[in-house]
C-alpha positions in Angstrom: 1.8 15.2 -12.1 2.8 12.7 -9.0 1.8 9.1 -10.2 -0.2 9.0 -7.0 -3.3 11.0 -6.2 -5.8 11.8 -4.0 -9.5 12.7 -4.4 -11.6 14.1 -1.5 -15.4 12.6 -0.7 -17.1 15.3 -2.4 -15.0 14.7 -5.9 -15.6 11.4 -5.7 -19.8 11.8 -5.5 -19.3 13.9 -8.5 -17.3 11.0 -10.0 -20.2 8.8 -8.7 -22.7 11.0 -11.1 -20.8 11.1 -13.7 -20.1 7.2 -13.8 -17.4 4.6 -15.5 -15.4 4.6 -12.1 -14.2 1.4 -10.3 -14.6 1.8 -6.8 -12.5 -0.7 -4.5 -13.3 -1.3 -1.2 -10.0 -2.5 0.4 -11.1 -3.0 4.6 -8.9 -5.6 6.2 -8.0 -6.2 9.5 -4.7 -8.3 10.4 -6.5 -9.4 13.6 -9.2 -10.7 11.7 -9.3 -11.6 8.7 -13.1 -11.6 7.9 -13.9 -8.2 9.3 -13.5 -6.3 5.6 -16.0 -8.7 4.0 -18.2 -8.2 6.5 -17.9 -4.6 6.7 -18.7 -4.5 3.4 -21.5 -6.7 3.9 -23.1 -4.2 6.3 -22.5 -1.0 4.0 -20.3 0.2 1.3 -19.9 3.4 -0.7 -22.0 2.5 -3.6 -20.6 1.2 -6.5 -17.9 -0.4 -4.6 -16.4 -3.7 -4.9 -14.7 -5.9 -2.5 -11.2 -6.1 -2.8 -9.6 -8.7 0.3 -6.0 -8.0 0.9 -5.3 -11.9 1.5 -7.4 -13.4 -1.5 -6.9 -10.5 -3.8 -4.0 -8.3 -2.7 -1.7 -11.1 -2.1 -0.1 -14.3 -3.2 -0.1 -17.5 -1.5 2.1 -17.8 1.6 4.8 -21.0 1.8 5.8 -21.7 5.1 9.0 -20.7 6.1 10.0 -19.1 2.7 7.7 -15.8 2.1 6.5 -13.5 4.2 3.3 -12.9 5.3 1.6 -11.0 2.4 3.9 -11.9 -0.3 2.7 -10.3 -4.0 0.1 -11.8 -6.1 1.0 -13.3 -9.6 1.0 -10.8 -11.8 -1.5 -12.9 -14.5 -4.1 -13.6 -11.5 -4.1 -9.9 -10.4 -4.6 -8.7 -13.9 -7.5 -11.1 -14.3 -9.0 -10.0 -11.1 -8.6 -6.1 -12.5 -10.8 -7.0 -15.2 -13.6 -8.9 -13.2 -13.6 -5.5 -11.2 -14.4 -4.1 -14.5 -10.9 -2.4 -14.8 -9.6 -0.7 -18.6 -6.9 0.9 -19.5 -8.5 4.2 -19.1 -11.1 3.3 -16.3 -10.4 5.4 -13.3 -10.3 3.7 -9.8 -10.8 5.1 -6.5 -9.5 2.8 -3.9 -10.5 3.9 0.4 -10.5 1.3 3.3 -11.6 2.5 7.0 -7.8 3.2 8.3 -5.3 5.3 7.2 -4.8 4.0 4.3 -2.4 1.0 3.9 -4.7 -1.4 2.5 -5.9 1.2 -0.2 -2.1 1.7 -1.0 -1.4 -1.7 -1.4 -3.9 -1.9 -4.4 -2.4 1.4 -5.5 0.9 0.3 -5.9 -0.3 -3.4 -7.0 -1.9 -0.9 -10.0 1.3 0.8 -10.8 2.9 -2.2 -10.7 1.0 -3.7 -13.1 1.3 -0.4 -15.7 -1.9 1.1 -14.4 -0.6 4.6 -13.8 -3.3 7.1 -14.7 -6.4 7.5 -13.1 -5.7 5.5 -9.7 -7.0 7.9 -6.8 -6.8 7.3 -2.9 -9.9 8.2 -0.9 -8.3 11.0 1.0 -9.3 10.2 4.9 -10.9 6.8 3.9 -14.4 5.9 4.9 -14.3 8.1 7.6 -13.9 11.1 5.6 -16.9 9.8 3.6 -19.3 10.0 6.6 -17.8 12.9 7.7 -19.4 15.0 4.7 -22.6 13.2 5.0 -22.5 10.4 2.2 -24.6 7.6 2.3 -23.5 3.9 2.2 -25.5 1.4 0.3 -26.0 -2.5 0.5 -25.8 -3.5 -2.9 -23.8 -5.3 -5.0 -22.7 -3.4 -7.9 -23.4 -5.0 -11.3 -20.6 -5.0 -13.3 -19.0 -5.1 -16.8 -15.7 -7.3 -17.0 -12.8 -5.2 -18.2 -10.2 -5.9 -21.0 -7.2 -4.9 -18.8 -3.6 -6.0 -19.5 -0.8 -5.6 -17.3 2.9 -6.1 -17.4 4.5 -6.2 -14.0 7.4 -3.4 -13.7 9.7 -5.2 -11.8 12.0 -2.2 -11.5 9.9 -1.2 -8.5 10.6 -4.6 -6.2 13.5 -5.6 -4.9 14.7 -9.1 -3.5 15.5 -10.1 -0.4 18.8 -11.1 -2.1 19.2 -8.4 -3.9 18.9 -6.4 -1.2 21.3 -8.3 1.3 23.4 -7.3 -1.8 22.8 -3.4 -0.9 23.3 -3.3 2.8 25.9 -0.9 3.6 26.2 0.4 0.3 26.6 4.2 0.4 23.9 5.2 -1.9 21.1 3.0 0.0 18.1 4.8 2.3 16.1 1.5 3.5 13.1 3.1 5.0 10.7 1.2 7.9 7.0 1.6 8.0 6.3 -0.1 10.9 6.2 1.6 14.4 9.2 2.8 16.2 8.8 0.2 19.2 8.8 -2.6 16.8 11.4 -1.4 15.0 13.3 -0.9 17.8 12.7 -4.6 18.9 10.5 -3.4 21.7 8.0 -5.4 21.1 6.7 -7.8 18.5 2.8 -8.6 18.2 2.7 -10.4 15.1 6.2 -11.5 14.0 8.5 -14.8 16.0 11.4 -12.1 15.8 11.7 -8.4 16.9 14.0 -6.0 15.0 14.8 -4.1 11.8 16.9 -5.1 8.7 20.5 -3.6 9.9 21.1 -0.2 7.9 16.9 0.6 8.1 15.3 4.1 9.4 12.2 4.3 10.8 9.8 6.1 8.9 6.4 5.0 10.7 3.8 5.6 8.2 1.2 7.3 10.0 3.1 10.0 10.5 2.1 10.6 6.7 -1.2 11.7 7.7 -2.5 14.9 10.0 -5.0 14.4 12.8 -7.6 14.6 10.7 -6.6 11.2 9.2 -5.4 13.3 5.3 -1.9 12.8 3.9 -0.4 15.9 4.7 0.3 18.7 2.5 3.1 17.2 -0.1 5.8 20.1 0.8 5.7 18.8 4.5 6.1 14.7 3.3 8.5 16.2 1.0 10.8 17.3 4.0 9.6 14.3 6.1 11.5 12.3 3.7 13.9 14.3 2.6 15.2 13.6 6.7 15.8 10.1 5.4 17.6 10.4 2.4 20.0 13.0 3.7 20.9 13.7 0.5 21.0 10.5 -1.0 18.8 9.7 -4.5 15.1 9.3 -4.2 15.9 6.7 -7.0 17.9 3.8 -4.5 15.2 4.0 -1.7 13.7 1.1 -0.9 10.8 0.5 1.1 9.7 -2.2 3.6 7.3 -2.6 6.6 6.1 -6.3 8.4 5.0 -8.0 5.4 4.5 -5.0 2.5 1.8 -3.4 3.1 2.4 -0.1 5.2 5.6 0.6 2.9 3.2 1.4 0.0 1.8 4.2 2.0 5.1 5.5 2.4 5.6 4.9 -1.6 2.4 6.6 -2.1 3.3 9.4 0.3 6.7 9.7 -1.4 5.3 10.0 -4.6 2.7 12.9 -3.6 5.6 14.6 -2.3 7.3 14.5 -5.8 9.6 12.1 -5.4 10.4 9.4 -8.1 8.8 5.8 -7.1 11.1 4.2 -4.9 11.5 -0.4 -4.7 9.3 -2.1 -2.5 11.2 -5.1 -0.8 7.5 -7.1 -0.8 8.3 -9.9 1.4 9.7 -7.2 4.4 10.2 -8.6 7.8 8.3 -11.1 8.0 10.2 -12.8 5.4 13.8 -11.9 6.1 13.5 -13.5 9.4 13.2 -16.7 8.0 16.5 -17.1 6.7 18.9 -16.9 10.1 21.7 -16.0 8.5 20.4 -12.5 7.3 21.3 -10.0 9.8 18.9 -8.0 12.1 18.8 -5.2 13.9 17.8 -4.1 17.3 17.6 -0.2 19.1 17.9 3.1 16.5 
């Protein structure tokens, strides 16, 4: 079985029934930062909990050194798992209103911490909820603090030295989430520098999903990506977007597709800009 998984609206009211689920709520918008808590505030699927990308889903941001969204520490994320309620064996269903990359950012926060089984995606998000007629609710769940303990798997990150290490080397595939016109250097709407990390293809993440706002069937991401590698190991792709968000839905995507997990360079873009003597990258 791929270590990442989906479950559709109506599973996840029988899951509701059932009970002993964590249900994450994981709405963020870069452009402003309070929308998810206030979405939240105005409706949720019940049971849910608030999970904020920038108090919960990521560490604290120096100046001039990380990027924008570096990773939590691995001790504070664990204790937050268990004030979400979060065991060993507790399943979790994580959705936000978008297509997806906030809720793959918890996923692959989860995996990184060893919580592999029992992690699901909200296929088509919130919107897919309303879609098939579920109700939100207003309440705050009441909930029973976990005994959850992680151990970060560092395997699956890669440094921005490490990786200045890789460039060129035959065996990489360095894979882009973001957009083609800002990885072309097009245009830049958040960063002070436009470009791509030289060596990088673009593998805009939406294109994981169909119009209906699914991930598509995992034959057709399997051949999506398999464009990218060329031929190359799953095993030395690395993944990267603006700040590490979007390349977890291309880790997630890669994994329903089959393919082995690949690294996530965390501090992306936004962070190798900071240092002018790494390289970048403008055009294909």
């Amino acid at each position: 079985m791929p270590l990442a998984q989906l479950i559709s609206p109506q599973q996840l009211a029988e899951r509701q029934k059932a009970g002993g689920v964590v249900i994450l709520d994981c709405r963020f918008a870069l452009e402003d930062p309070d929308y998810g808590r206030c979405s939240y505030a105005e409706g949720h699927i019940e049971g849910a909990q608030y999970a904020d990308l920038e108090r919960h889903l990521s560490g604290p941001v120096t100046k001039g050194v990380t990027g924008r969204h570096p990773l939590p520490a691995a001790n504070a994320f664990a204790e937050q798992l268990r004030a979400w309620g979060v065991n060993a064996d507790t399943d979790v269903v994580l959705y936000d209103d978008g297509p997806g990359a906030y809720a793959a950012r918890a996923w692959w926060l989860l995996a990184w911490l060893g919580k592999r089984d029992g992690v699901f995606i909200l296929d088509g998000g919130l919107k897919a909820w309303h879609a098939a007629g579920f109700p939100l609710s207003l309440d705050a769940p009441v909930v029973e603090p976990g005994a959850f303990v992680g151990t970060p798997d560092n395997r699956m990150v890669l440094d921005a030295e490490h990786l200045l290490e890789r460039l060129g080397q035959p065996g990489l595939t360095l894979i882009d989430a973001r957009a083609q016109p800002r990885f072309r250097g097009e245009v830049e709407p958040i960063d002070p520098i436009a470009g791509h990390i030289p060596g990088a293809q673009c593998a805009a993440f939406n294109e994981n999903l169909g119009s209906d706002g699914r991930f598509l069937p995992a034959e057709q991401l399997k051949q999506r990506f398999a464009t990218q590698l060329q031929g190359r190991s799953p095993d030395e792709l690395v993944a990267y977007c603006g700040s590490g968000v979007t390349a977890c839905h291309n880790l997630f995507a890669l994994s329903l597709a089959g393919y082995p997990l690949g690294k996530l360079y965390a501090g992306s873009w936004s962070e190798w800009i900071n240092d002018p003597a790494r390289a970048i990258a403008t055009g294909d």
